[in-house]
C-alpha positions as a printed Julia matrix, in Angstrom:
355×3 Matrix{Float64}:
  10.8   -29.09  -27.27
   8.31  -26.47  -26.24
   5.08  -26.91  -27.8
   3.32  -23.63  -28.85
   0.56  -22.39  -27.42
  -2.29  -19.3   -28.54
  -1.86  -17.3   -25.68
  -4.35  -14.17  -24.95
  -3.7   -11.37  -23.41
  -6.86   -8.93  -22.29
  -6.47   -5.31  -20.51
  -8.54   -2.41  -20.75
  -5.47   -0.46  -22.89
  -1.85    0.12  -23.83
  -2.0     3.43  -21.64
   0.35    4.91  -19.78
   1.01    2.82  -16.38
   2.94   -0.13  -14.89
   0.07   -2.54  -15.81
   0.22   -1.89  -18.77
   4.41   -2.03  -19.53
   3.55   -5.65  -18.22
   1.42   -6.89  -21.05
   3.7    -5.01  -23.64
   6.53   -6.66  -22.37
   4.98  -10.11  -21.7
   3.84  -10.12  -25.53
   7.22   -9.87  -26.97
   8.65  -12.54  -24.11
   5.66  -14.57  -25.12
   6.15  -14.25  -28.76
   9.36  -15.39  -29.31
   7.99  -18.87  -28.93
   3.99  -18.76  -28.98
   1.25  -17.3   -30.83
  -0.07  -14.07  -28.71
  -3.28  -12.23  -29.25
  -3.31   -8.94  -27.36
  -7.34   -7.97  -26.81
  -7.98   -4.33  -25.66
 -11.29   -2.78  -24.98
  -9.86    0.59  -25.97
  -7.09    0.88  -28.65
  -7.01    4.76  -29.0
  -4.32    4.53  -26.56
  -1.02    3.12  -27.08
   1.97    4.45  -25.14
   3.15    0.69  -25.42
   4.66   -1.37  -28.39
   3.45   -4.83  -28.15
   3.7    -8.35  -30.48
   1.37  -10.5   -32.21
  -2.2    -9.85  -33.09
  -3.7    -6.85  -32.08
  -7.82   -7.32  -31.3
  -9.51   -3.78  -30.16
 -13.5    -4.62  -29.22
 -14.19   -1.15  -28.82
 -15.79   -1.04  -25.72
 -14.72    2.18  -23.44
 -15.63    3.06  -20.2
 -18.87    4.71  -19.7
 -20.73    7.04  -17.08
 -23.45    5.95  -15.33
 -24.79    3.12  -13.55
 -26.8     1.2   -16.42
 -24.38    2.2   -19.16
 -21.71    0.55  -17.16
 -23.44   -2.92  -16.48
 -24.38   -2.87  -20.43
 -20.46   -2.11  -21.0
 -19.63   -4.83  -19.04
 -22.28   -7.66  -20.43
 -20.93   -6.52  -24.17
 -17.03   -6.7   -23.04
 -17.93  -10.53  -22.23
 -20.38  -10.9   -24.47
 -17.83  -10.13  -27.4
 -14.52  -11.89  -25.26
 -16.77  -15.07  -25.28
 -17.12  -14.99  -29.13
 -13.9   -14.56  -29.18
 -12.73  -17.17  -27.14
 -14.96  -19.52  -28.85
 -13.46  -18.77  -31.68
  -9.53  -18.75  -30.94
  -9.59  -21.66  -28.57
  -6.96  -20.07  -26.96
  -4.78  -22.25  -24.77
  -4.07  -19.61  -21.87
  -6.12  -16.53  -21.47
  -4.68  -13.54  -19.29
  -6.55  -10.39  -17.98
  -4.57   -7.83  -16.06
  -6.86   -5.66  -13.51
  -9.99   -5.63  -12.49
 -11.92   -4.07  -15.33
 -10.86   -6.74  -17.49
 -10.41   -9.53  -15.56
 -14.27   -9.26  -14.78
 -15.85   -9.8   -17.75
 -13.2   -12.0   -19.35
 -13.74  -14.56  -16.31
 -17.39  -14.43  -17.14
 -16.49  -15.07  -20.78
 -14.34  -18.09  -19.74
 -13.73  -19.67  -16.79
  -9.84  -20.41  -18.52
  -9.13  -17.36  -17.28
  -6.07  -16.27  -15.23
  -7.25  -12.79  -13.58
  -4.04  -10.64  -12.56
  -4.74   -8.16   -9.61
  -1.66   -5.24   -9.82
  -2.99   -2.64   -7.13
  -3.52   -2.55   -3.34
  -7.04   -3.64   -3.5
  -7.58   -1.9    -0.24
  -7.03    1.18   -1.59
  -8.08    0.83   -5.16
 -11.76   -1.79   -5.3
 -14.86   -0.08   -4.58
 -17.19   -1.6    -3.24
 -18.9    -2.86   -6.71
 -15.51   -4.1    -7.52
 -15.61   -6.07   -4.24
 -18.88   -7.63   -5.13
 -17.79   -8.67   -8.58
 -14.67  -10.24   -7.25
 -16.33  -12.49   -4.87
 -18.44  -13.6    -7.55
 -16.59  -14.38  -10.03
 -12.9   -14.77   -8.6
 -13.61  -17.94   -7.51
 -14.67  -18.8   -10.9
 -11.42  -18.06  -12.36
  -8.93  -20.91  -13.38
  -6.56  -18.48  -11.31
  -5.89  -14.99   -9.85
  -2.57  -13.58   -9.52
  -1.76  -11.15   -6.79
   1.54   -9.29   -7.99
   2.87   -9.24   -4.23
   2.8   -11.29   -1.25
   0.63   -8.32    0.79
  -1.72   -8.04   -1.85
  -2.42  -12.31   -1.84
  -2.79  -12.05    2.18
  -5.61   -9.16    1.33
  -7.14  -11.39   -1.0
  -7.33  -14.36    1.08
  -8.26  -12.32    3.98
 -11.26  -10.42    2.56
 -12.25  -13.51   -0.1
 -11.06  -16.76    1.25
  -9.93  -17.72   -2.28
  -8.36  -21.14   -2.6
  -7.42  -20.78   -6.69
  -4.97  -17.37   -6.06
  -1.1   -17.46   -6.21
   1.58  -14.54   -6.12
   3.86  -13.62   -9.23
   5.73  -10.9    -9.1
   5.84   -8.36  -11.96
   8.92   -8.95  -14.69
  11.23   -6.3   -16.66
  13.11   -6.99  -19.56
  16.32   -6.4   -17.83
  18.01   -6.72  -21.22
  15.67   -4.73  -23.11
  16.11   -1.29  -20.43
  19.82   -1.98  -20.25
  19.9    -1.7   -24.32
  17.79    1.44  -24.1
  19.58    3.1   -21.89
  22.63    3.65  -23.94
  20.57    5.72  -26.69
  20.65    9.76  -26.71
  17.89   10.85  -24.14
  15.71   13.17  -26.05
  16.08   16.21  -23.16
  19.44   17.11  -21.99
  19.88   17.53  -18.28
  22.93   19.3   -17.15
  24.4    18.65  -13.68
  23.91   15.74  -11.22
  19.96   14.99  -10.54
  17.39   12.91   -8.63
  15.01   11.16  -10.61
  11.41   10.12  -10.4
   9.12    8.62  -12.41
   5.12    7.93  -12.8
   1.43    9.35  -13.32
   1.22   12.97  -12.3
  -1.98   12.29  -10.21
  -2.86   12.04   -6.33
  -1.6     8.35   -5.01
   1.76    9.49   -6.26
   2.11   11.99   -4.01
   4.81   13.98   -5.7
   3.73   17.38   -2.98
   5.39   15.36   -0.38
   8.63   14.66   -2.47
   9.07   18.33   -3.73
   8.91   18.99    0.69
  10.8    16.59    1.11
  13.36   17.84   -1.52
  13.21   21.27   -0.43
  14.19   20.72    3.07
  17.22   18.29    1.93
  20.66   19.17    2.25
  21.0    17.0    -1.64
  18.92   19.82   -3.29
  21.72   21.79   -3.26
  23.69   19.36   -5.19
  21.53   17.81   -7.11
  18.53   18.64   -9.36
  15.34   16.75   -9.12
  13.88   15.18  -12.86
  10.18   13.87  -12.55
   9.05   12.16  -15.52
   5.51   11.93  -16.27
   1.71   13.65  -17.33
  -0.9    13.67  -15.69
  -4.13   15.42  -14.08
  -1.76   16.8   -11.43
   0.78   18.77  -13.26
  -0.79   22.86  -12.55
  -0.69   21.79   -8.96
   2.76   20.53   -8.99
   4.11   23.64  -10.94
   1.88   25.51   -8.22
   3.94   23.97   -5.85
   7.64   24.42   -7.36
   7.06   28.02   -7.36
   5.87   28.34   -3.91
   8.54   26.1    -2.8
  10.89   28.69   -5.07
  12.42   25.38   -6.62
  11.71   26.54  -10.54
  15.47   26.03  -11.14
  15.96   22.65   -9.84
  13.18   20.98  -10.52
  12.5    19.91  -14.16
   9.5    17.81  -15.39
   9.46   17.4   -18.79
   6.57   14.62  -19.25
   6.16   11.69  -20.36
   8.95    9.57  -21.9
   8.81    6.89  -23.9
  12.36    5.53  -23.0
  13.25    6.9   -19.31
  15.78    4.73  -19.03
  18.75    7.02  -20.47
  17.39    9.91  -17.69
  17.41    6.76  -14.58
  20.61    5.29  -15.91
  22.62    8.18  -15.28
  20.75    9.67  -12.0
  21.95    9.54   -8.69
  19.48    7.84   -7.45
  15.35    6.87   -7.86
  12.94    7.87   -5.3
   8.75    6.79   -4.98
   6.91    8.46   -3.0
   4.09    6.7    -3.68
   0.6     6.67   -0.99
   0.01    3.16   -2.24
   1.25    0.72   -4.81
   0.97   -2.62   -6.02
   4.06   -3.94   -7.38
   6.01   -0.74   -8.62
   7.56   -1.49  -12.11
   9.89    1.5   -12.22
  11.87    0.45   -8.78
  12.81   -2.79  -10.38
  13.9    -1.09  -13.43
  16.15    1.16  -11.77
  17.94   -1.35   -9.37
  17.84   -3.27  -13.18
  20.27   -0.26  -14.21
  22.45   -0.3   -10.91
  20.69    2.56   -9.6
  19.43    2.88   -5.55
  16.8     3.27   -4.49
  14.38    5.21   -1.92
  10.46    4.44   -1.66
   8.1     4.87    0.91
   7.07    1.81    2.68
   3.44    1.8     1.45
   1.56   -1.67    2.03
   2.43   -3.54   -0.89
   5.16   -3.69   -3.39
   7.91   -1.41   -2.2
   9.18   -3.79    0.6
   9.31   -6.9    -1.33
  11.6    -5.43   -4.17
  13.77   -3.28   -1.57
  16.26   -4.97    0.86
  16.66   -1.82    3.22
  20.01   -0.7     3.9
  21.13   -2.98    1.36
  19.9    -1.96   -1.89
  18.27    1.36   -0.81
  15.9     2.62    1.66
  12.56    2.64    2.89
  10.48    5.22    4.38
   7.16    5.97    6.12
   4.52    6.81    3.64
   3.89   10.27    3.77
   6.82   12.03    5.65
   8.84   14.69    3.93
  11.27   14.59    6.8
  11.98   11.3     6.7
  12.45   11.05    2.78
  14.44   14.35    3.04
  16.71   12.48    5.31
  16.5     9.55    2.83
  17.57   11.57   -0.04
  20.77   13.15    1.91
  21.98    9.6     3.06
  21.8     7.92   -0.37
  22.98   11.26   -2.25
  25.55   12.32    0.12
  27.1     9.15    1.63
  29.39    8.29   -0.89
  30.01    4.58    0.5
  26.55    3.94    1.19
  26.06    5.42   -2.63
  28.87    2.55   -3.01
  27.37    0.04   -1.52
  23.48    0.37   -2.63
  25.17    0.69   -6.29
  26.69   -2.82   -5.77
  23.69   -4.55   -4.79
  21.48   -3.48   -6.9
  21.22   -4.9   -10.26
  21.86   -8.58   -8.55
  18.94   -7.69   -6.26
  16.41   -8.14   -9.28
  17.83  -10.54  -11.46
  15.39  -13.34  -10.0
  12.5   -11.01  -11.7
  13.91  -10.94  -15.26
  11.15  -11.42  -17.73
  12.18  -14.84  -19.25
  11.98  -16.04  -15.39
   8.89  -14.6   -14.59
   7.05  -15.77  -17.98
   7.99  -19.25  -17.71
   6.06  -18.84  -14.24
   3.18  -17.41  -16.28
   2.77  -20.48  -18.74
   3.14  -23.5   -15.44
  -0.16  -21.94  -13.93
């Protein structure tokens, strides 16, 4: 008999990124059998449904040096009342910004890490983290790279790996409803953040020099800062006809359910969401081989392809072997939903509950 538990989950919001499809999805796995709290420091945004109790602190980010450090003593000033209050029998923060102050609120605290720290911690972040990682009752790194740059750089003794879970069930049921934009023809699909690390210039090169793009369209879905640039780019590229990027979608899953294949072209990950969802619908795969994430979901040449990070000719040459080779199409199809199945959510969330 599973006994039930008050479980808390704390991130910064319900915006759009893979983060933050984690705690939405973890709070309806978690729900079905527990109590779950879901604590936000900013609730204006909510691309993401989510279940149980919803508690927004209102607490922002601010600008500026002092601001920020009285931000950050109020976030765990107010997640320590809280705490106090719930007893909650498992508390998890996703990312840095809350992860901080909710391991200062409560040393309970399971602090999950889902970028290339490398890339992504400043240097104040790295000065918070070896204070008050070690602190935590865990930290999870969300792939195997990203726990080898934690132990290398902090020496932390308390940090395990879990890799991030999709509702394999839940994108499978979604994909079978009416997408909301038609797309005629055969396409290419990608999905994320219009902004800089995803490096979607490269792709539309890469695209634009492939033999597929004269097959296939190319569907990126997603907002962001980036999107004049990109458009910028289509027309010089002369691509305005092939290249459609509607923004952000709710349900993608319809659009990557019927594509030829997915492609990231990402300059640096953690533990990308969206490849496991689209192996999830039986879809291959191409990513660049960026230092964490991409190489622990894909089984190159078996499931799809990797890439060097940053090379349009070698992702052009990517795209025209997975679009064009109809057995290797074959074969990548075959192998990829199995591929995954070990990171279906009720897996991965049992995980969550034996730290």
């Amino acid at each position: 008999m599973t006994v039930r538990r008050k479980i808390a989950l704390v991130v910064y919001s319900l915006g759009m990124g893979g983060a933050e499809k984690v705690v939405s999805d973890l709070s309806f796995q978690f729900a079905k059998q527990h109590d779950v709290t879901l604590i936000l420091f900013d609730g204006r945004q909510r691309y993401y449904p989510y279940a149980g109790e919803l508690i927004d602190i209102q607490c922002p980010s601010k600008a500026g040096f002092l601001p920020k450090v009285f931000n950050f003593l109020d976030r765990a000033s107010q997640l320590r009342r809280i705490f106090n209050v719930r007893h909650f029998d498992t508390i998890i923060s996703v990312m840095e910004h809350a992860s901080f102050p909710a391991i200062l609120a409560s040393r309970q605290t399971i602090a999950a890490n889902h970028c290339n720290p490398e890339r992504n911690f400043t240097r104040f972040d790295w000065l918070f983290a070896r204070w008050l990682y070690p602190r935590a009752k865990k930290v999870i790194a969300v792939s195997r790279e990203g726990m080898r740059i934690f132990q290398q750089h902090l020496g932390l003794q308390n940090i395990n790996c879990l890799y991030n879970p999709v509702n394999l069930y839940r994108i499978r049921e979604l994909a079978t409803e009416r997408p909301a934009v038609s797309v005629n023809g055969a396409y290419i699909v990608a999905a994320g953040r219009l902004s800089p690390e995803k490096n979607f210039p490269s792709l539309l090169e890469a695209y634009a020099h492939s033999q597929a793009s004269q097959t296939f369209k190319l569907l990126i879905l997603g907002e962001g800062s980036e999107r004049a640039s990109l458009e910028q780019h289509i027309k010089r590229l002369g691509l305005e006809a092939q290249v459609l990027m509607p923004g952000f979608m709710r349900n993608p899953y319809p659009y990557i359910a019927k594509a030829r294949c997915l492609v990231l072209s990402s300059l640096h990950e953690g533990f990308p969401v969206i490849l496991i969802e689209a192996l999830g619908l039986g879809r291959p795969v191409i990513s660049t081989d960026c230092e964490t994430g991409p190489r622990e979901i894909i089984r190159d040449g078996e499931n799809g392809l990797l890439v060097p990070t940053n090379d349009p000719q070698a992702l052009a040459i990517a795209l025209d072997r997975v679009c064009l080779d109809e057995n290797l199409h074959q074969q990548f199809q075959q192998h990829a939903a199995l591929s995954v199945e070990y990171l279906d959510i009720e897996k991965v969330a049992e995980q969550w509950l034996a730290l």
